[in-house]
C-alpha positions as a Markdown table, in Angstrom:
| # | Residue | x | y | z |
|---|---|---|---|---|
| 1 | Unk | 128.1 | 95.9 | 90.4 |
| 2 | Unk | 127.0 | 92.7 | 88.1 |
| 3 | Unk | 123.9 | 93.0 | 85.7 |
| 4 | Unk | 121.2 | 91.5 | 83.7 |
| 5 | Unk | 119.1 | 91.7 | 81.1 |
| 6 | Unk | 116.0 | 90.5 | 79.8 |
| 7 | Unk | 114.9 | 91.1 | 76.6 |
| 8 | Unk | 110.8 | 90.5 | 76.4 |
| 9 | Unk | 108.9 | 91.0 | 73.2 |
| 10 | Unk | 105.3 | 91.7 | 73.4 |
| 11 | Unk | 103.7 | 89.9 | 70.5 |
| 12 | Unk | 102.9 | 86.2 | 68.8 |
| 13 | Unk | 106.9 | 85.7 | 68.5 |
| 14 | Unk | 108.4 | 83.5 | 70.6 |
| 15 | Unk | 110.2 | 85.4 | 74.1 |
| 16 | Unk | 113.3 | 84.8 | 74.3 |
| 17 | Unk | 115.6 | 86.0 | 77.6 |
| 18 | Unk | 119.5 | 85.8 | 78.5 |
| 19 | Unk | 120.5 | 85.9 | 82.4 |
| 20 | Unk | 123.6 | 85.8 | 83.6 |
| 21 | Unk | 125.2 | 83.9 | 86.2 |
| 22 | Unk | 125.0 | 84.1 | 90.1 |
| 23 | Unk | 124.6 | 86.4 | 92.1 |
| 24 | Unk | 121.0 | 87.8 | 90.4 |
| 25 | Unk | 118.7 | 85.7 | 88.3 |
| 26 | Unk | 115.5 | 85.9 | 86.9 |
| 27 | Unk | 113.7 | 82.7 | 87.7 |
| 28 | Unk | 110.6 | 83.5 | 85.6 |
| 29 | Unk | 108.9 | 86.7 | 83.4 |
| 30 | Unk | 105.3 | 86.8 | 83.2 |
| 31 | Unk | 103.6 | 89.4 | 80.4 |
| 32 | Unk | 100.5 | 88.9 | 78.0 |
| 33 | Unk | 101.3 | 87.6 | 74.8 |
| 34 | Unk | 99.2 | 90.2 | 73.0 |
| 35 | Unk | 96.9 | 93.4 | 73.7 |
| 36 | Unk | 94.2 | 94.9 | 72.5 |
| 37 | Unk | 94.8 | 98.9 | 72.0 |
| 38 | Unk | 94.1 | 100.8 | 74.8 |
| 39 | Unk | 94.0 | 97.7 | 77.2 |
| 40 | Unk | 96.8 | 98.2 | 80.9 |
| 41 | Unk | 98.5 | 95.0 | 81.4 |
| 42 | Unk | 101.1 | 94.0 | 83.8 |
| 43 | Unk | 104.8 | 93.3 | 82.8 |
| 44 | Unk | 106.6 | 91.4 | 86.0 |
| 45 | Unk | 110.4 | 89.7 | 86.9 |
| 46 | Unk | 111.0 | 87.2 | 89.2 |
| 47 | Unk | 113.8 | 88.0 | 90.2 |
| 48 | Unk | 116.2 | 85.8 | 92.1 |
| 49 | Unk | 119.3 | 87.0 | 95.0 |
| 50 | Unk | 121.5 | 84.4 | 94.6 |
| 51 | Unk | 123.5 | 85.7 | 97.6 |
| 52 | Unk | 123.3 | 84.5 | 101.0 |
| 53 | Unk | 122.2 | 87.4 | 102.9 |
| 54 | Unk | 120.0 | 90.4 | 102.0 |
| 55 | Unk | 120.7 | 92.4 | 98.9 |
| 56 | Unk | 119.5 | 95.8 | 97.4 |
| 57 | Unk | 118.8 | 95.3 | 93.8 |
| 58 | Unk | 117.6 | 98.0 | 91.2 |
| 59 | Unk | 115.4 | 97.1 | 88.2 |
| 60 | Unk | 114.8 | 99.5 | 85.6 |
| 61 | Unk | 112.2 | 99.0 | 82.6 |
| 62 | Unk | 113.4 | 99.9 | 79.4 |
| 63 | Unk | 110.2 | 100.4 | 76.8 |
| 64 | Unk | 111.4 | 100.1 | 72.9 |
| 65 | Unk | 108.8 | 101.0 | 70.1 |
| 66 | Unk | 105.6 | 103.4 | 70.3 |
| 67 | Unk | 103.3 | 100.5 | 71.4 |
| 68 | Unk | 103.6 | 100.6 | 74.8 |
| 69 | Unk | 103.4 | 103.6 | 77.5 |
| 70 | Unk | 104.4 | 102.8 | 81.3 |
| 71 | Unk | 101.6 | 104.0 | 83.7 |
| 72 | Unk | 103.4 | 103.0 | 87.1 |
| 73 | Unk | 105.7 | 103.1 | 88.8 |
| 74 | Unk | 108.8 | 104.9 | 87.8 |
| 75 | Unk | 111.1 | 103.2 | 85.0 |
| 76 | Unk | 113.5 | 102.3 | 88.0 |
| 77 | Unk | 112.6 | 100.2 | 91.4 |
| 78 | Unk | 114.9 | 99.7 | 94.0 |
| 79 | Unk | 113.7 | 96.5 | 95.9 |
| 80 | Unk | 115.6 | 94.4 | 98.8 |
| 81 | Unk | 115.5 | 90.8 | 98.6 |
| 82 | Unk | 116.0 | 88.3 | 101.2 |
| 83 | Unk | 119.4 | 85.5 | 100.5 |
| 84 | Unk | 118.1 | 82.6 | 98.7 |
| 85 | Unk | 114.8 | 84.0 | 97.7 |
| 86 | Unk | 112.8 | 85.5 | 95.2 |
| 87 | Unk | 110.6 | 88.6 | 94.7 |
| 88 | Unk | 108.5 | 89.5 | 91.8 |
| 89 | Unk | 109.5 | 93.3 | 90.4 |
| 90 | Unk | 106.3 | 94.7 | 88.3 |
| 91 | Unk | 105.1 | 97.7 | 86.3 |
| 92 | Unk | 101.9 | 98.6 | 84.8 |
| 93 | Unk | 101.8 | 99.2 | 80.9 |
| 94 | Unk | 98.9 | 100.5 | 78.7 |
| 95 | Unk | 98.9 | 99.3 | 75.0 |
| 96 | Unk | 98.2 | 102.9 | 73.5 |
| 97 | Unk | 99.3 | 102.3 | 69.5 |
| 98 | Unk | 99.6 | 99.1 | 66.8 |
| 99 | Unk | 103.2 | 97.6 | 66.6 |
| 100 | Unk | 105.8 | 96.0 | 68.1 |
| 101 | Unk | 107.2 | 96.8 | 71.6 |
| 102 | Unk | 109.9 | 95.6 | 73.5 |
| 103 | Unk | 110.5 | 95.8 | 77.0 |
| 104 | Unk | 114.5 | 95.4 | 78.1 |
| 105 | Unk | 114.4 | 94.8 | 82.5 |
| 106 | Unk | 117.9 | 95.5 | 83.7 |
| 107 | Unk | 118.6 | 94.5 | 87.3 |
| 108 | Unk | 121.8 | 95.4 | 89.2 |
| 109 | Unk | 123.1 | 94.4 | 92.3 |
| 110 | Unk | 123.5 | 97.7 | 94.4 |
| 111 | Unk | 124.6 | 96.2 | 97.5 |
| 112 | Unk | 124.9 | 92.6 | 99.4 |
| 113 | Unk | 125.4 | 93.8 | 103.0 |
| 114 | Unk | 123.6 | 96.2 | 104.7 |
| 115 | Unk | 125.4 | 97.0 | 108.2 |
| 116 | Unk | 128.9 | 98.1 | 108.3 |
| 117 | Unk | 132.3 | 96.5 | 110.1 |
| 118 | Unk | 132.0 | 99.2 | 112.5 |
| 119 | Unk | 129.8 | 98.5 | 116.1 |
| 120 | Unk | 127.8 | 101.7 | 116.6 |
| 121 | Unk | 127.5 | 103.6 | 120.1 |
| 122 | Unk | 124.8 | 103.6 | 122.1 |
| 123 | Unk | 125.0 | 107.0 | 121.5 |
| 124 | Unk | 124.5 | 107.5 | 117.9 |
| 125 | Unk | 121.8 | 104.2 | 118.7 |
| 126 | Unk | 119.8 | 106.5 | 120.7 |
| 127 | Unk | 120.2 | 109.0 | 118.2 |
| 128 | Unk | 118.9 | 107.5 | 114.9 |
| 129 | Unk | 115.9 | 106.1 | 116.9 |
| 130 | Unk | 114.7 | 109.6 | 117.3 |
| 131 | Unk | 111.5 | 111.2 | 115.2 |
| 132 | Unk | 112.8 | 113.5 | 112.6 |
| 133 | Unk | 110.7 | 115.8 | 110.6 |
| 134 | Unk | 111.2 | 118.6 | 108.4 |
| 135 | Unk | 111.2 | 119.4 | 104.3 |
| 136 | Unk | 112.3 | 118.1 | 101.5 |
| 137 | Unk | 112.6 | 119.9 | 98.1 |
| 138 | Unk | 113.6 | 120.1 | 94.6 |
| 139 | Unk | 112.7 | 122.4 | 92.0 |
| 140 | Unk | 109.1 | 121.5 | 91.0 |
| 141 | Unk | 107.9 | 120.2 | 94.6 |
| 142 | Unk | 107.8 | 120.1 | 98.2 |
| 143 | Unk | 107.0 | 118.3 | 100.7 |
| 144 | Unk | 106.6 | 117.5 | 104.5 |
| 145 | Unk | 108.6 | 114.6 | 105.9 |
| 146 | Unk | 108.5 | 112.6 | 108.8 |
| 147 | Unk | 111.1 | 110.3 | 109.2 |
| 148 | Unk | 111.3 | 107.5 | 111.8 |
| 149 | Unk | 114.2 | 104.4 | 112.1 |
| 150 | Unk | 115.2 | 100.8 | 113.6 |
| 151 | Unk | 118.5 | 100.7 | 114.1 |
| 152 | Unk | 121.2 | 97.5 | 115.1 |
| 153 | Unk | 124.8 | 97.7 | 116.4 |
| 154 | Unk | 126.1 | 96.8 | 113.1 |
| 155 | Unk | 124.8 | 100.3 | 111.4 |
| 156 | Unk | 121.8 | 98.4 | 109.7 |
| 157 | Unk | 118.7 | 100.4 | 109.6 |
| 158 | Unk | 115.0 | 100.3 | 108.8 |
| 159 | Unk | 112.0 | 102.7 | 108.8 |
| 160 | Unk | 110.0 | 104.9 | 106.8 |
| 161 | Unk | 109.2 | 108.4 | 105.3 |
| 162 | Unk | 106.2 | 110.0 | 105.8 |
| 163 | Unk | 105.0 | 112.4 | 103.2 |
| 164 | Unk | 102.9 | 115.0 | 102.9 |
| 165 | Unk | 102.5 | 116.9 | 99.2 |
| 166 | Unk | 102.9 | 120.7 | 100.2 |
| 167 | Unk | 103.7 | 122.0 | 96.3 |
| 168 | Unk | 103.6 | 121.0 | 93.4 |
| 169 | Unk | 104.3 | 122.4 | 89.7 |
| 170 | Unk | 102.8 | 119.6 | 87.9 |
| 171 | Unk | 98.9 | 119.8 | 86.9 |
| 172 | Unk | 98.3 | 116.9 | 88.1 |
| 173 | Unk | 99.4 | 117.3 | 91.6 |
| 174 | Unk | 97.5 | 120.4 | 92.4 |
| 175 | Unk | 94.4 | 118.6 | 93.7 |
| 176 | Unk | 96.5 | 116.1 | 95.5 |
| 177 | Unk | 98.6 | 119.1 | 97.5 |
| 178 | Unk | 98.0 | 117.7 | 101.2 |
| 179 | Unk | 97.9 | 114.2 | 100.3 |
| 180 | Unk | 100.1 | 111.5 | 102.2 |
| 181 | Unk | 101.8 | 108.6 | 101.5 |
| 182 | Unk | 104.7 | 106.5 | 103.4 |
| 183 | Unk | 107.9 | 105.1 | 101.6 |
| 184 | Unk | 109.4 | 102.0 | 103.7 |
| 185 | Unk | 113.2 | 102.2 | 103.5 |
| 186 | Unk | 116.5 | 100.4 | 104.7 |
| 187 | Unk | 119.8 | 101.5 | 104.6 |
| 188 | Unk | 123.3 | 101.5 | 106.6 |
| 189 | Unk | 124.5 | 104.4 | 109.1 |
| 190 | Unk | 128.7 | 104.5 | 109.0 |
| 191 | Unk | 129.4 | 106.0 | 112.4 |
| 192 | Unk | 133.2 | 106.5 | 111.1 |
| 193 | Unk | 131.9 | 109.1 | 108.4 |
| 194 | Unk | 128.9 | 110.1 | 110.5 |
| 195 | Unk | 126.8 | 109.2 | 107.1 |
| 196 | Unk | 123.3 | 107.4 | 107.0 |
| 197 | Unk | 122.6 | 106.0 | 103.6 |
| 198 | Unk | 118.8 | 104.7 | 102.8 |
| 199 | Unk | 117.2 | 103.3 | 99.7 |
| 200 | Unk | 113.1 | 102.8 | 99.4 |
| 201 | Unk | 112.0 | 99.7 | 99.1 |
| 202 | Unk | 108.4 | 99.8 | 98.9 |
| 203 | Unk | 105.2 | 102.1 | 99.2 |
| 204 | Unk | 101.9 | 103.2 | 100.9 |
| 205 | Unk | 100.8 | 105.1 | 98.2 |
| 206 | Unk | 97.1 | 105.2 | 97.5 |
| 207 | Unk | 96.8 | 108.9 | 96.1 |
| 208 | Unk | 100.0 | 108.4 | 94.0 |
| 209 | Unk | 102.4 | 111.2 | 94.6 |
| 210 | Unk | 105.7 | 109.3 | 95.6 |
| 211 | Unk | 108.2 | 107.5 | 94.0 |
| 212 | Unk | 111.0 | 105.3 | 95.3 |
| 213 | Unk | 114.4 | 107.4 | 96.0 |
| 214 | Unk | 117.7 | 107.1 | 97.4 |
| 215 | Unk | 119.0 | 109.1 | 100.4 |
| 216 | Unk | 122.6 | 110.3 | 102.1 |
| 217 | Unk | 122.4 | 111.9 | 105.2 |
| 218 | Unk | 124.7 | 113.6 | 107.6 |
| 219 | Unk | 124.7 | 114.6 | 111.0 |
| 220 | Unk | 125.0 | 118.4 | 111.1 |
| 221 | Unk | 124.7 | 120.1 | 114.9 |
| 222 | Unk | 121.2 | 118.7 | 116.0 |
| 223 | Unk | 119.7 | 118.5 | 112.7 |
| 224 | Unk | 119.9 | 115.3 | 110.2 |
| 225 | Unk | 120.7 | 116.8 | 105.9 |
| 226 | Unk | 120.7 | 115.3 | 103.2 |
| 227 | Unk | 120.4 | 115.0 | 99.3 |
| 228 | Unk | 118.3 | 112.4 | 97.6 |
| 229 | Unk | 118.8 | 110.5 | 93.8 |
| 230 | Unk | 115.5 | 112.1 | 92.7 |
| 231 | Unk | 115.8 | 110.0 | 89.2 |
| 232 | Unk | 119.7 | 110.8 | 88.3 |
| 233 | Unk | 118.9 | 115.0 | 88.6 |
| 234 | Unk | 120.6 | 114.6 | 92.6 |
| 235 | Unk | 119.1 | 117.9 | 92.8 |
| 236 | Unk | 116.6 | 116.6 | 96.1 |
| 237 | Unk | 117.4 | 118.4 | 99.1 |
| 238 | Unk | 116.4 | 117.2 | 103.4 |
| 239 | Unk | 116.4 | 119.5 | 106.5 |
| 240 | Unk | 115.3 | 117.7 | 109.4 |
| 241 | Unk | 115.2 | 118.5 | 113.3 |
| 242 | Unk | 114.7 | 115.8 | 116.0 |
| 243 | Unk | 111.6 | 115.9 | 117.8 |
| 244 | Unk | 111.9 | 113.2 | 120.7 |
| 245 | Unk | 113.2 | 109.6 | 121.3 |
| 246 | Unk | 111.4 | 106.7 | 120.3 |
């Protein structure tokens, strides 16, 4: 795993930013120079895959001082970005108090290659292209999930989640509770350990009741199970059944 860091100060002071070398870079920052008190601004990394094929990356926001309060999304995004190119990584700040703030982005490279070494039967081909739906859990929510998947010989895979808010403990959530959103994600399946791995990449969010997470799941009788990052706790749990071929 290689990292960066950008160091961005929010104020009249010259920004100043180290990056290191190949294979991530960050080709440009863009943030206001100043904000008014109460004002949401935008704070955004270009950042750059240096590798020649595709590459999960995950940024994380790191906010310094009592200036600055992050609206959206969460603290960390886990993005792909195409070899060679260059995709801008944001997050949405309010200025709510007088002073200095500091915003550290830390990008790390997760993972340059996507499909595995080993070809995947037609088989297990047939089987991740099936609909899956079921629940997924942790202790302050639930929710509906509808999972659906590309797949190639090489184990890469494609798709998306999608969710429906069934319960929530959060104030907030109770007048969203059967609200949807879809979370697009891409991963590998290693047919040697039976073990499909996905990462979100982006969202279809318009009531705001997802976040981006990371999944491992493993085949158990007819049913697909799995555990998900859910911000560092690991404490997300997936049961889902097949429901037809694609």
């Amino acid at each position: 795993m290689r990292h960066l860091v950008l160091a961005l100060l929010l104020a009249t002071a010259p920004l100043h930013a180290q990056t290191p070398p190949a294979p991530i870079s960050v080709d440009r920052y863009d943030l206001p120079k100043q904000a008014a008190i109460g004002e949401e601004y935008t704070v955004t990394a270009h950042v750059r895959n240096n590798e020649p094929a595709l590459a999960l990356i995950s940024a994380r926001l790191y906010l310094r001082g009592e200036g600055s309060t992050l609206l959206a999304p969460a603290e960390e995004q886990t993005v792909f970005i195409e070899g060679g190119s260059v995709r801008p990584v944001s997050w949405r700040v309010k200025q709510s108090g007088r002073g200095e703030t500091r915003f550290f982005v830390e990008a790390s490279l997760l993972t340059a290659k996507i499909g595995g070494e080993t070809a995947v039967s037609n088989a297990d081909l047939a089987l991740l292209r099936k609909e899956w739906s079921g629940v997924w859990s942790e202790p302050d929510s639930r929710y509906d999930a509808r999972l659906t998947l590309r797949s190639s010989v090489d184990g890469a895979v494609d798709g998306r989640i999608q969710w429906t808010l069934r319960s929530a403990k959060r104030d907030d959530y109770q007048p969203k509770i059967g609200q949807s959103g879809v979370e697009f994600v891409r991963g590998s399946f290693d047919p040697k350990k039976r073990e499909l791995v996905l990462e979100g990449y982006r969202r279809d969010d318009p009531n705001r009741i997802l976040g981006l997470d990371r999944y491992v799941f493993t085949f158990q009788d007819a049913k697909l199970v799995g555990t998900s990052w859910n911000k560092g706790k690991q404490d997300g749990r997936f049961e889902l059944g097949s429901d037809a071929s694609r």
